[in-house]
mmCIF file of the N, C-alpha and C atoms, coordinates in Angstrom:
data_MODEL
# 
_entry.id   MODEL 
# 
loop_
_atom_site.group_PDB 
_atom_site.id 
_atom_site.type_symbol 
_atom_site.label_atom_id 
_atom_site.label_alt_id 
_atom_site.label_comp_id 
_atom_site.label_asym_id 
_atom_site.label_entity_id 
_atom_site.label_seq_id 
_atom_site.pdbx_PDB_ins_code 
_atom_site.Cartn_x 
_atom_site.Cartn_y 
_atom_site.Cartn_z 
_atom_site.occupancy 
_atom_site.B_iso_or_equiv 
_atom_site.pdbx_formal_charge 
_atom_site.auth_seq_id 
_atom_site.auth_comp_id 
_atom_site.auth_asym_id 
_atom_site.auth_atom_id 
_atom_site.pdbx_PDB_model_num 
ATOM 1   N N  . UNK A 1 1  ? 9.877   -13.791 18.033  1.00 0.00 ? 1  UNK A N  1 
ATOM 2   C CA . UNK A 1 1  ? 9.811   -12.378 17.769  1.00 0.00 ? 1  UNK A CA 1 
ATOM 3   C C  . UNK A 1 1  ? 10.428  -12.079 16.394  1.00 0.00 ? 1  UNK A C  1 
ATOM 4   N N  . UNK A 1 2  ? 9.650   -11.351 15.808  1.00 0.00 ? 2  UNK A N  1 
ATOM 5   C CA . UNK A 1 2  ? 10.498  -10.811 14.062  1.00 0.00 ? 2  UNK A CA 1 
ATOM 6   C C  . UNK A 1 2  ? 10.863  -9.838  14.281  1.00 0.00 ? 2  UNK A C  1 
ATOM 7   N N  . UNK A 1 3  ? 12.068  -9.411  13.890  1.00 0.00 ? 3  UNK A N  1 
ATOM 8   C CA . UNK A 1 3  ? 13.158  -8.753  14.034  1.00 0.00 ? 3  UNK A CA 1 
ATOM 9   C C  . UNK A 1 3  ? 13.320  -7.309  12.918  1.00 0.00 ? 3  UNK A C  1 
ATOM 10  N N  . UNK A 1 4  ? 13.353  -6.647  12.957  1.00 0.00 ? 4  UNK A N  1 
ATOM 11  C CA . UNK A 1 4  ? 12.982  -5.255  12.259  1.00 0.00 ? 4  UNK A CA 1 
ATOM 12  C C  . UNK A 1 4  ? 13.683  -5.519  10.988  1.00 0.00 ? 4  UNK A C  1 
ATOM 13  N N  . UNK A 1 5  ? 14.699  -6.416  10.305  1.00 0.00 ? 5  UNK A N  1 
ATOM 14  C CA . UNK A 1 5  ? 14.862  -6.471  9.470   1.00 0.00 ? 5  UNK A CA 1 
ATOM 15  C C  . UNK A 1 5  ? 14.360  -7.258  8.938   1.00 0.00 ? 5  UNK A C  1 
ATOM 16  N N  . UNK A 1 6  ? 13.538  -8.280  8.890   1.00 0.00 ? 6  UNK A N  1 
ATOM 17  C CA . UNK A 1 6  ? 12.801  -9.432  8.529   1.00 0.00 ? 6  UNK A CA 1 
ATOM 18  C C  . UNK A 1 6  ? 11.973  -8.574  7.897   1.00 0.00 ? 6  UNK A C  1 
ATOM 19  N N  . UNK A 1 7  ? 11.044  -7.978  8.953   1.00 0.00 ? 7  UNK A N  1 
ATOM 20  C CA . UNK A 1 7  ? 9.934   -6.994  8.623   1.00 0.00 ? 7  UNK A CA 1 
ATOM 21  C C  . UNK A 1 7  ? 10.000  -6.114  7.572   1.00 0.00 ? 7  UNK A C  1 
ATOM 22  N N  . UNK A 1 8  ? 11.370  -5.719  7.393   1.00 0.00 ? 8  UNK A N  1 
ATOM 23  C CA . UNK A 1 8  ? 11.533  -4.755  6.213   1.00 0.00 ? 8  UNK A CA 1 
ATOM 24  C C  . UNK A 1 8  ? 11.691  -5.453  5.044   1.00 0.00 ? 8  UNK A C  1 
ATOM 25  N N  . UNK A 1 9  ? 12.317  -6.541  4.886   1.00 0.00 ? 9  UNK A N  1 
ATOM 26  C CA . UNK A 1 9  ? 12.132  -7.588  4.275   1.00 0.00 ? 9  UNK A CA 1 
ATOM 27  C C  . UNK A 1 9  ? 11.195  -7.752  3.145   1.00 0.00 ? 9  UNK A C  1 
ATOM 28  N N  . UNK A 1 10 ? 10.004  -8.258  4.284   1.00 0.00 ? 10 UNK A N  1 
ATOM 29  C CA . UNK A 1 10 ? 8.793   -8.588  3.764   1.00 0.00 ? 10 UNK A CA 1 
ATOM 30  C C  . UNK A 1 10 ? 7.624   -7.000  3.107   1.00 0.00 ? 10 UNK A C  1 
ATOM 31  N N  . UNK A 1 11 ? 8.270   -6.218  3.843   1.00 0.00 ? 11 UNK A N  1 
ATOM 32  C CA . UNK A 1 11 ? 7.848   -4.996  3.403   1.00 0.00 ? 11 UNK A CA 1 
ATOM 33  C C  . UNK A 1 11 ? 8.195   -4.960  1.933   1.00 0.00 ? 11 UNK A C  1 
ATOM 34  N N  . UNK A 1 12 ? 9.381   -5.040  1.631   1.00 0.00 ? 12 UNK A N  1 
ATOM 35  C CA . UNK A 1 12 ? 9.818   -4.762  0.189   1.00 0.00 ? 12 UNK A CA 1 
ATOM 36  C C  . UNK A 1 12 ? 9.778   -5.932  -0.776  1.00 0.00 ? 12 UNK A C  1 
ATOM 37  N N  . UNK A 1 13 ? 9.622   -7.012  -0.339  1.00 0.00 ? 13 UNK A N  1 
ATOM 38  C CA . UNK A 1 13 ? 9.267   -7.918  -1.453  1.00 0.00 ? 13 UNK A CA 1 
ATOM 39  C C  . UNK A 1 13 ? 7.593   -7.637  -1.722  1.00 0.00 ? 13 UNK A C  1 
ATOM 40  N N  . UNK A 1 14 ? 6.604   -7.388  -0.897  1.00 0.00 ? 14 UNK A N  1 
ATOM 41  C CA . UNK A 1 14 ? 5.354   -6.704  -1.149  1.00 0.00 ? 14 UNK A CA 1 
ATOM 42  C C  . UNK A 1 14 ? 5.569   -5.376  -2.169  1.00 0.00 ? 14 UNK A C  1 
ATOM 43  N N  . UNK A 1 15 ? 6.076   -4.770  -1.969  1.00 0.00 ? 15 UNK A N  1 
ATOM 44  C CA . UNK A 1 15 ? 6.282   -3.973  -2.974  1.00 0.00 ? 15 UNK A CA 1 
ATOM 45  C C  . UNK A 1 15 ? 6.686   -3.896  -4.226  1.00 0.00 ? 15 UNK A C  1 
ATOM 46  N N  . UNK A 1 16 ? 8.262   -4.706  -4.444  1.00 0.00 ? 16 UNK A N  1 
ATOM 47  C CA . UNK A 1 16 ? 7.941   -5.358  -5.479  1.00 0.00 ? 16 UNK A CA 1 
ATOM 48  C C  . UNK A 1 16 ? 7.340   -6.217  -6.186  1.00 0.00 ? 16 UNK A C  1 
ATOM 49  N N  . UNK A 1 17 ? 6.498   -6.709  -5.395  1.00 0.00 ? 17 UNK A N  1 
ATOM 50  C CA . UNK A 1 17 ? 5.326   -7.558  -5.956  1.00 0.00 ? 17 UNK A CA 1 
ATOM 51  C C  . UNK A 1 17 ? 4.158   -6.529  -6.488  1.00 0.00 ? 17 UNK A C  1 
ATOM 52  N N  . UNK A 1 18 ? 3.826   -5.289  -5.769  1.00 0.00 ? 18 UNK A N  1 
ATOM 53  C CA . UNK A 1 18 ? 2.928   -4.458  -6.009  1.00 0.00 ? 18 UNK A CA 1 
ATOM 54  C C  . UNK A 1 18 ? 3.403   -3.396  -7.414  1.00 0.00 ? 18 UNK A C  1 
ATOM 55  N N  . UNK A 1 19 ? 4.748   -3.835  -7.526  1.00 0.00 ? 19 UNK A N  1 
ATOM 56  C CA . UNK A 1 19 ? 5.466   -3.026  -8.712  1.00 0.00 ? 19 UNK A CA 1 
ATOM 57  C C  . UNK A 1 19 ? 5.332   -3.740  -10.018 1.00 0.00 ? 19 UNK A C  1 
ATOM 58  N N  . UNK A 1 20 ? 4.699   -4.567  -10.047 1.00 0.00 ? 20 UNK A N  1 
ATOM 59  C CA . UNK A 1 20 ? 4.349   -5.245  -11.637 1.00 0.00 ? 20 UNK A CA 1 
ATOM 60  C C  . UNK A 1 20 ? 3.632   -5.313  -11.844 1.00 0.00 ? 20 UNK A C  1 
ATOM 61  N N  . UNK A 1 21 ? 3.101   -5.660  -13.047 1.00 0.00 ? 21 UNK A N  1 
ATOM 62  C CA . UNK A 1 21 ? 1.464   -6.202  -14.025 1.00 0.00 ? 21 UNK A CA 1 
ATOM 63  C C  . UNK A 1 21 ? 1.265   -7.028  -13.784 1.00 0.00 ? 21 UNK A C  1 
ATOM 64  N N  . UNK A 1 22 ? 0.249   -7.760  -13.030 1.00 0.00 ? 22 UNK A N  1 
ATOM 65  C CA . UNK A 1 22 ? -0.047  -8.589  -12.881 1.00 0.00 ? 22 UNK A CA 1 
ATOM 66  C C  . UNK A 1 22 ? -0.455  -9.642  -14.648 1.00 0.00 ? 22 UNK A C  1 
ATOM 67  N N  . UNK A 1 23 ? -0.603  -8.468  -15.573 1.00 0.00 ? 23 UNK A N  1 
ATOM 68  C CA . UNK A 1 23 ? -1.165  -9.101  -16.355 1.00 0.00 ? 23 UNK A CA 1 
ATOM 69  C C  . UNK A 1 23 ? 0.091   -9.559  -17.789 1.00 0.00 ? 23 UNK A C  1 
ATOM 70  N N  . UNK A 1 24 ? 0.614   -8.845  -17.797 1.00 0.00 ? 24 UNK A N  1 
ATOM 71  C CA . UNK A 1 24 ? 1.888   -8.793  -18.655 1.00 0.00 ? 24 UNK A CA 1 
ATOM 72  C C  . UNK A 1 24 ? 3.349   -8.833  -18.018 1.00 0.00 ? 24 UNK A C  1 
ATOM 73  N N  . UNK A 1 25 ? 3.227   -8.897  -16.964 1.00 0.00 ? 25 UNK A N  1 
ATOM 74  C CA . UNK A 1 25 ? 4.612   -8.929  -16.049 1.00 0.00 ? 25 UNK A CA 1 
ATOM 75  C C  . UNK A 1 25 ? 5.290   -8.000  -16.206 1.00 0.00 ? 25 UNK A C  1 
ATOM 76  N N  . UNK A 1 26 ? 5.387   -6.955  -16.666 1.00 0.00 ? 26 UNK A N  1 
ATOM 77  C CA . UNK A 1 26 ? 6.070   -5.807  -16.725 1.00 0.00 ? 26 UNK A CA 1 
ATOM 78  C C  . UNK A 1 26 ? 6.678   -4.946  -15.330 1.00 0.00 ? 26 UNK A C  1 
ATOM 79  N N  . UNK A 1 27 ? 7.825   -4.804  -14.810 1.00 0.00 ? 27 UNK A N  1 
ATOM 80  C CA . UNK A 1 27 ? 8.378   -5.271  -13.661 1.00 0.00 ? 27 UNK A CA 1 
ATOM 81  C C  . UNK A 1 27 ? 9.322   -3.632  -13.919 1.00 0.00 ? 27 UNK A C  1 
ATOM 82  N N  . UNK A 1 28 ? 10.059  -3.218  -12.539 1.00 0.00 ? 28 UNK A N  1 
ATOM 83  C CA . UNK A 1 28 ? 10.871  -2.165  -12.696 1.00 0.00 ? 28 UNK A CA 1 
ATOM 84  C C  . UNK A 1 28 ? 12.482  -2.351  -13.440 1.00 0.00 ? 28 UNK A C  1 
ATOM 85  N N  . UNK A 1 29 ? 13.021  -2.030  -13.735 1.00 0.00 ? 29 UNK A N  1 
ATOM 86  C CA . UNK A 1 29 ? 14.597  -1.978  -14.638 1.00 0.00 ? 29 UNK A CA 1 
ATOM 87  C C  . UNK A 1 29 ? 15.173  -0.813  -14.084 1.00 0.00 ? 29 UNK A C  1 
ATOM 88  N N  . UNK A 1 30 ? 16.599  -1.170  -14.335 1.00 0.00 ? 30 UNK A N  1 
ATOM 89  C CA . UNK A 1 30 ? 17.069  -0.667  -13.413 1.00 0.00 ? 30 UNK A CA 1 
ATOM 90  C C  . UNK A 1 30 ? 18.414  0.537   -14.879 1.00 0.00 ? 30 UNK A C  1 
ATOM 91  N N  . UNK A 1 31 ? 19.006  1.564   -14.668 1.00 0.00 ? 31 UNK A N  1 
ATOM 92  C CA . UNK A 1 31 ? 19.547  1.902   -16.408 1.00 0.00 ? 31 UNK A CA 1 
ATOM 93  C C  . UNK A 1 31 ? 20.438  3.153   -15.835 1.00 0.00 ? 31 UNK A C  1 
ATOM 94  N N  . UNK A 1 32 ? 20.769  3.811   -16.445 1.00 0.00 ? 32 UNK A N  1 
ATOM 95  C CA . UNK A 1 32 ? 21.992  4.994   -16.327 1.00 0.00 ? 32 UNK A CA 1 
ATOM 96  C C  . UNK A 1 32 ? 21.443  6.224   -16.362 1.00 0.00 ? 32 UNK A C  1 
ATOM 97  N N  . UNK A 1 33 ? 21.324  7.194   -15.278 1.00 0.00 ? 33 UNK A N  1 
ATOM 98  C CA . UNK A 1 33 ? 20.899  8.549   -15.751 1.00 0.00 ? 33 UNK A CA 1 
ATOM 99  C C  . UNK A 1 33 ? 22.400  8.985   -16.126 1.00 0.00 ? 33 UNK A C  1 
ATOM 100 N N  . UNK A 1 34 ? 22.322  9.607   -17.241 1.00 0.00 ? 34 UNK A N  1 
ATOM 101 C CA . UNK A 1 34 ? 23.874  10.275  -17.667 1.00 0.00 ? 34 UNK A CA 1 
ATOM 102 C C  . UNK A 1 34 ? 23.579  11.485  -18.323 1.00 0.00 ? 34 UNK A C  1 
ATOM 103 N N  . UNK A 1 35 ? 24.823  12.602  -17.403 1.00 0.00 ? 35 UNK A N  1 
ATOM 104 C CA . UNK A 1 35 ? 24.865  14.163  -17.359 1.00 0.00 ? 35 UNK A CA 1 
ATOM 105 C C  . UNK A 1 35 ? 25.371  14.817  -18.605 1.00 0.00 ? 35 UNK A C  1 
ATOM 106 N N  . UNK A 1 36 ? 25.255  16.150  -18.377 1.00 0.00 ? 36 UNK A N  1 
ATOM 107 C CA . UNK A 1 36 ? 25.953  16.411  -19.641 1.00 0.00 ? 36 UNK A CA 1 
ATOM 108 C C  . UNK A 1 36 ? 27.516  16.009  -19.559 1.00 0.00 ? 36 UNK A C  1 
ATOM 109 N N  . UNK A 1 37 ? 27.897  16.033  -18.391 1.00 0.00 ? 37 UNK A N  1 
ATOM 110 C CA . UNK A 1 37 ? 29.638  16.115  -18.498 1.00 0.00 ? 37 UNK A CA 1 
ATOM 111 C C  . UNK A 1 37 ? 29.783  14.490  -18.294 1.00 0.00 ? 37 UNK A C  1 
ATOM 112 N N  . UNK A 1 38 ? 28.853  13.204  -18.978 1.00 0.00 ? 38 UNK A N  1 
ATOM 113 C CA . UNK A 1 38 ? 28.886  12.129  -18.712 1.00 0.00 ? 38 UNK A CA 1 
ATOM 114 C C  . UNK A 1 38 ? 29.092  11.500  -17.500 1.00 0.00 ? 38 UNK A C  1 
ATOM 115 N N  . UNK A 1 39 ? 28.330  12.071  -16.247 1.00 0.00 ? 39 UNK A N  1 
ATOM 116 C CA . UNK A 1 39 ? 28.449  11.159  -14.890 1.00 0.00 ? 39 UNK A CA 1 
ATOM 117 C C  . UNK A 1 39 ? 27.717  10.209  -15.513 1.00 0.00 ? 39 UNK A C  1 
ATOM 118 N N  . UNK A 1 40 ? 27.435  8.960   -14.895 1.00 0.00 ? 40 UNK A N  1 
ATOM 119 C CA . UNK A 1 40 ? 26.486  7.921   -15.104 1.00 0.00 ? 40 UNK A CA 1 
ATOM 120 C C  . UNK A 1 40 ? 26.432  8.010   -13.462 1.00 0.00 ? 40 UNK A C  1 
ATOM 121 N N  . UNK A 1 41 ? 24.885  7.465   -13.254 1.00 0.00 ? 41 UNK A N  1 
ATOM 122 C CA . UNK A 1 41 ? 24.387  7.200   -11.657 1.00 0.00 ? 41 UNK A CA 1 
ATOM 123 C C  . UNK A 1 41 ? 23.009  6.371   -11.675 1.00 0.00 ? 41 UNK A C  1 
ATOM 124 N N  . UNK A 1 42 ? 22.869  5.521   -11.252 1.00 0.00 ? 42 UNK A N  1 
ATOM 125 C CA . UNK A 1 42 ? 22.180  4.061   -11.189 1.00 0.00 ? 42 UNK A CA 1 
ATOM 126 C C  . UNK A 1 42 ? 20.956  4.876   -10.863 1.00 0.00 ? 42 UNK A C  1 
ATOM 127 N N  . UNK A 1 43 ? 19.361  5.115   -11.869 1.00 0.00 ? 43 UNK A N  1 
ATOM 128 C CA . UNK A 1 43 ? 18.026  5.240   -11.601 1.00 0.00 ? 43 UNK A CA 1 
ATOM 129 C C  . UNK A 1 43 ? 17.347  3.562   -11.749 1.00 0.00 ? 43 UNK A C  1 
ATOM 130 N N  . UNK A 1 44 ? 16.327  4.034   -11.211 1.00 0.00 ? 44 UNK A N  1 
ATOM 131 C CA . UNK A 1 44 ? 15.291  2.773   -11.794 1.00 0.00 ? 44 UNK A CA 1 
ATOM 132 C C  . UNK A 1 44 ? 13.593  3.347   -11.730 1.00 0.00 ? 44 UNK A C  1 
ATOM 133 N N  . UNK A 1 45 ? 13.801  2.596   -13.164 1.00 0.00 ? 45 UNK A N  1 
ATOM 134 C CA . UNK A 1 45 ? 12.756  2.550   -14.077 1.00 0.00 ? 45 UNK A CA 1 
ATOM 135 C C  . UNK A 1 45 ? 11.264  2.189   -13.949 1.00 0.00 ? 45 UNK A C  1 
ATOM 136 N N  . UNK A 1 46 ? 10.436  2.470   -13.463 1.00 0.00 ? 46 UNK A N  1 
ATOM 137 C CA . UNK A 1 46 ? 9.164   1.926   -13.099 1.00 0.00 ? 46 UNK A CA 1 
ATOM 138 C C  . UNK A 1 46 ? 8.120   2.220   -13.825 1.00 0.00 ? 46 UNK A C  1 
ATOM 139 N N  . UNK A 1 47 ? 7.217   0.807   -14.071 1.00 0.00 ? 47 UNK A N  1 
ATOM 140 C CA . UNK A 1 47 ? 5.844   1.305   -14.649 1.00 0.00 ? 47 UNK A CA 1 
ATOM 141 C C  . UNK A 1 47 ? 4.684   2.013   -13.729 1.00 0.00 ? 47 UNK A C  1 
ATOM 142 N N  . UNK A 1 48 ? 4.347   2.703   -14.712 1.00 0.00 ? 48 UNK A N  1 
ATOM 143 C CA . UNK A 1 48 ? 2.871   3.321   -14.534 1.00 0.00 ? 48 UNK A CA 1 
ATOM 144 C C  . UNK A 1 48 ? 2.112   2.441   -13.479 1.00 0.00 ? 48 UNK A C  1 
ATOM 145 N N  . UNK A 1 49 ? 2.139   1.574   -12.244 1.00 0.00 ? 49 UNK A N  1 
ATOM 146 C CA . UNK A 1 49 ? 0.877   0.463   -12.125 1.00 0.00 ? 49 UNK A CA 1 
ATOM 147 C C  . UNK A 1 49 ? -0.285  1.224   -11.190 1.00 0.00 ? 49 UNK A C  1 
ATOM 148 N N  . UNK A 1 50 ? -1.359  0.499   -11.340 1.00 0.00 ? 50 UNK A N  1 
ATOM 149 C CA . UNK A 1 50 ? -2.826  1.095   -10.964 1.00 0.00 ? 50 UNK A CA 1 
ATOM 150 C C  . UNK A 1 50 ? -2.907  -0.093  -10.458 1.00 0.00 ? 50 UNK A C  1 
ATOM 151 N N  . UNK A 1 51 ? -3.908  -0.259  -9.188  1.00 0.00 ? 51 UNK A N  1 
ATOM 152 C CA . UNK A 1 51 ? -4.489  -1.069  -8.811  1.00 0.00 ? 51 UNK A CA 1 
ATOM 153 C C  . UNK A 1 51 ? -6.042  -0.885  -9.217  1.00 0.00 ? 51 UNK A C  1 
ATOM 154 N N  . UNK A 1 52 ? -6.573  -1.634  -9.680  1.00 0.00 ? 52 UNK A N  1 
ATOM 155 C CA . UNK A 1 52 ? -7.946  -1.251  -10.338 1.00 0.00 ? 52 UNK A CA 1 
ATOM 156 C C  . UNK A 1 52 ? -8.557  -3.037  -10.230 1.00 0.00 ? 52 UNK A C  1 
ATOM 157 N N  . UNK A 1 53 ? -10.083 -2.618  -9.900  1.00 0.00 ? 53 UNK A N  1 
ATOM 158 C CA . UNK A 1 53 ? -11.062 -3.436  -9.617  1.00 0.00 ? 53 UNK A CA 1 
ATOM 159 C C  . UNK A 1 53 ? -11.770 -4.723  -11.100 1.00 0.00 ? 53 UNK A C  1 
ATOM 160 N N  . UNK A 1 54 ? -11.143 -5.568  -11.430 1.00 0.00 ? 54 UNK A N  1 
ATOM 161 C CA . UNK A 1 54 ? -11.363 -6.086  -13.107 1.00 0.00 ? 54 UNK A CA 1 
ATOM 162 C C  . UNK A 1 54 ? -12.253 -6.797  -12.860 1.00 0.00 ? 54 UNK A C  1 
ATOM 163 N N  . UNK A 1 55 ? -13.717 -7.056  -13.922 1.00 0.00 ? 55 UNK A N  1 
ATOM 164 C CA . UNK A 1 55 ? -14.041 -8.531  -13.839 1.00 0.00 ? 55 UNK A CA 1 
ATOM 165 C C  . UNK A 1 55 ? -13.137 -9.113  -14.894 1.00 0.00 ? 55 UNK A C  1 
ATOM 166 N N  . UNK A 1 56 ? -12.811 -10.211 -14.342 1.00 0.00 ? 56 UNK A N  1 
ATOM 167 C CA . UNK A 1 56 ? -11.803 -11.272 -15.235 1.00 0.00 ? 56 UNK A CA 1 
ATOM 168 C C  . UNK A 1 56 ? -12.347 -13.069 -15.115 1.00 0.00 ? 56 UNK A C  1 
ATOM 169 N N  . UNK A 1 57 ? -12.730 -13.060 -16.436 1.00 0.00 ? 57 UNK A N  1 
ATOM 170 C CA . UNK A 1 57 ? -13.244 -14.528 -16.184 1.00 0.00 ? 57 UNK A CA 1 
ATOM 171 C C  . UNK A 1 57 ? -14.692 -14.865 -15.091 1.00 0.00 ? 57 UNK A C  1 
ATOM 172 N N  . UNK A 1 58 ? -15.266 -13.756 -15.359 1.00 0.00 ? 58 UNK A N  1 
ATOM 173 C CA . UNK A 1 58 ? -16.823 -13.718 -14.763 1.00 0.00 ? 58 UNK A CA 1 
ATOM 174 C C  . UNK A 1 58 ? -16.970 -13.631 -13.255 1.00 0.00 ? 58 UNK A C  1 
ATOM 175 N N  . UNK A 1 59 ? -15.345 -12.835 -12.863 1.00 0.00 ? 59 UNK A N  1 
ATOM 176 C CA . UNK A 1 59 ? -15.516 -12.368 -11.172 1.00 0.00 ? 59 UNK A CA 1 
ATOM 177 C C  . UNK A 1 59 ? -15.003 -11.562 -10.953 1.00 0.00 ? 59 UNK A C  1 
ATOM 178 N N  . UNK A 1 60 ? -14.889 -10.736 -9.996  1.00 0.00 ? 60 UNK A N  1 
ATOM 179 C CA . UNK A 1 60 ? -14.023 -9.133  -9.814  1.00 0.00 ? 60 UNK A CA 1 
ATOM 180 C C  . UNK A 1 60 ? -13.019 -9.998  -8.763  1.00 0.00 ? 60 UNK A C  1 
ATOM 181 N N  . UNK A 1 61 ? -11.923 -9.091  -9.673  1.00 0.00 ? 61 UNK A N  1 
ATOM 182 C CA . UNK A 1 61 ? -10.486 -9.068  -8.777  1.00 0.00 ? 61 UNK A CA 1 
ATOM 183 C C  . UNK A 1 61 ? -10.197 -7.886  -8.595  1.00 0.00 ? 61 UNK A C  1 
ATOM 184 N N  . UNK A 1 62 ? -9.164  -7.527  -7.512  1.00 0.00 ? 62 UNK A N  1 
ATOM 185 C CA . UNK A 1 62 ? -8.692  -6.456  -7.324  1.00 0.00 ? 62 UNK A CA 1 
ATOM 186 C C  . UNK A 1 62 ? -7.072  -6.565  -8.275  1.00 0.00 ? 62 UNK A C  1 
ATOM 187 N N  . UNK A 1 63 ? -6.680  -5.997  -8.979  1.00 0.00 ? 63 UNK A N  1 
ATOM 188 C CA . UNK A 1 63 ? -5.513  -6.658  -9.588  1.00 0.00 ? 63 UNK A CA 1 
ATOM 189 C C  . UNK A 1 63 ? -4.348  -5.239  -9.894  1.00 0.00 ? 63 UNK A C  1 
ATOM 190 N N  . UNK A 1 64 ? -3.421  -5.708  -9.430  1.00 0.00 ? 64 UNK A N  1 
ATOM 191 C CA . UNK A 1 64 ? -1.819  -4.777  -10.554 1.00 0.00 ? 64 UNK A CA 1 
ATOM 192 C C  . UNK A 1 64 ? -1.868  -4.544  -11.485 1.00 0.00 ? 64 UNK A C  1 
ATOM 193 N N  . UNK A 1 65 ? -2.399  -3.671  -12.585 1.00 0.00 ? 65 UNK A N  1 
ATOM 194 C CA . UNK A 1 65 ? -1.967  -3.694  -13.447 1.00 0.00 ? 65 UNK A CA 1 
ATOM 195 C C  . UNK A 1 65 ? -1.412  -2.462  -14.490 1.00 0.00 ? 65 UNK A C  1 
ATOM 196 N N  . UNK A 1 66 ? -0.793  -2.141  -15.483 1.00 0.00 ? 66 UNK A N  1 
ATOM 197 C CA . UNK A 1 66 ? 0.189   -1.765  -15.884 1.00 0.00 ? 66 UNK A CA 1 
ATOM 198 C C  . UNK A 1 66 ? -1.258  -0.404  -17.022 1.00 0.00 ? 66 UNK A C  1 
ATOM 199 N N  . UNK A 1 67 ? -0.792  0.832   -17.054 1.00 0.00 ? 67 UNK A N  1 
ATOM 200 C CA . UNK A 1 67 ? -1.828  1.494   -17.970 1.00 0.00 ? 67 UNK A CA 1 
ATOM 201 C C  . UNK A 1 67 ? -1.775  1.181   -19.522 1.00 0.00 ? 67 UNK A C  1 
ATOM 202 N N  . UNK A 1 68 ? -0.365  0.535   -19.291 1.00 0.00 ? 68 UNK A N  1 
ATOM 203 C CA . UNK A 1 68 ? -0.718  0.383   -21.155 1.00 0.00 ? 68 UNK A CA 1 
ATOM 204 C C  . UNK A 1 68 ? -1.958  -1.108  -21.499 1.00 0.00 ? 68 UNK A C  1 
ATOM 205 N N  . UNK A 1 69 ? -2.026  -1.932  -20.299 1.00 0.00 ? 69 UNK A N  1 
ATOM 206 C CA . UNK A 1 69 ? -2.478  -2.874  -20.333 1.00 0.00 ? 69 UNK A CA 1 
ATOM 207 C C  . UNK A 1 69 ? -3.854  -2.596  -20.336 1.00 0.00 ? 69 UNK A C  1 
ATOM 208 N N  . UNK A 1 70 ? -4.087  -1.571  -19.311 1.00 0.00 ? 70 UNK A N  1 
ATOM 209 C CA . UNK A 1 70 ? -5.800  -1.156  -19.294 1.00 0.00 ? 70 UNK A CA 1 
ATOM 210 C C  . UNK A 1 70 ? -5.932  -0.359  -20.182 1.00 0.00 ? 70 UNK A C  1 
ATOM 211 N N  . UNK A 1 71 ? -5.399  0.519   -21.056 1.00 0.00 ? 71 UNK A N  1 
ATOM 212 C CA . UNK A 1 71 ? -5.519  1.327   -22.178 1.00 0.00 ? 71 UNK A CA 1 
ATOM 213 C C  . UNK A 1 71 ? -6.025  0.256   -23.068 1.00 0.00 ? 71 UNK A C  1 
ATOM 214 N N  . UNK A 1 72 ? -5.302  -0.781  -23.640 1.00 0.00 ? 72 UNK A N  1 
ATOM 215 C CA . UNK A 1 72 ? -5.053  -1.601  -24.788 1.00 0.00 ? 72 UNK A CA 1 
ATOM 216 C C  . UNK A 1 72 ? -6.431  -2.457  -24.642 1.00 0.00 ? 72 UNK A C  1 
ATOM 217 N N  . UNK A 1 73 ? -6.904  -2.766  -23.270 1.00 0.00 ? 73 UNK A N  1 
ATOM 218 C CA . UNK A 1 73 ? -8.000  -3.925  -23.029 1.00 0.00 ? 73 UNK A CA 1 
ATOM 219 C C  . UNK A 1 73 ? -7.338  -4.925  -22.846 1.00 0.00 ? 73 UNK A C  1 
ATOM 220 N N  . UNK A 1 74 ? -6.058  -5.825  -22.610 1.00 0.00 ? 74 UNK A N  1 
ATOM 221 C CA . UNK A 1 74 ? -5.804  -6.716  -22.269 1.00 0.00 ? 74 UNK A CA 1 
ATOM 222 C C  . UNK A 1 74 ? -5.731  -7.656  -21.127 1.00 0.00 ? 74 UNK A C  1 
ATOM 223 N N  . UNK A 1 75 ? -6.187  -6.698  -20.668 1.00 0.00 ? 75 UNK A N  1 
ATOM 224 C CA . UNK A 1 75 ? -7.178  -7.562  -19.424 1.00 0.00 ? 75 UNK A CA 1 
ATOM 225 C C  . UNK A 1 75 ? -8.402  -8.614  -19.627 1.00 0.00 ? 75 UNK A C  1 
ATOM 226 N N  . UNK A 1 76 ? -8.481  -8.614  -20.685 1.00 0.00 ? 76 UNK A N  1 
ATOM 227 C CA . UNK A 1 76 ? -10.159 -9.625  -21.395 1.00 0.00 ? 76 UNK A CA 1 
ATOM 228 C C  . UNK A 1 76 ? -9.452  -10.748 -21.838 1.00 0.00 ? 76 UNK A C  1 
# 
């Protein structure tokens, strides 16, 4: 039997897997939101990602990838 934390587990490493470019690796970061009266408090940083349908190498994938990557064409 898997155990509800296993499951959540695997839930969130899928996600961060679903949180990058597949094509450039561009991944979430993690940085300081800071107030005017200088609190600092831990945000994180995430790209833009799309899941979008590519031919790549003369077949369609379904793939992660990042908008600056499909903007630019670097998917070819």
């Amino acid at each position: 039997m898997v155990s509800y934390k296993s499951g959540f587990n695997q839930i969130q490493r899928r996600m961060e897997h679903l949180a990058s470019c597949e094509i450039c690796g561009k991944a979430k970061t993690v940085g300081n939101h800071v107030s005017h009266a200088n609190n600092r408090v831990k945000k994180e940083i995430r790209p833009n990602i799309r899941r979008k349908k590519l031919v790549i190498g003369g077949t369609a994938k379904t793939v992660s990838i990042c908008t600056r990557c499909l903007r630019s064409g670097n998917f070819r």
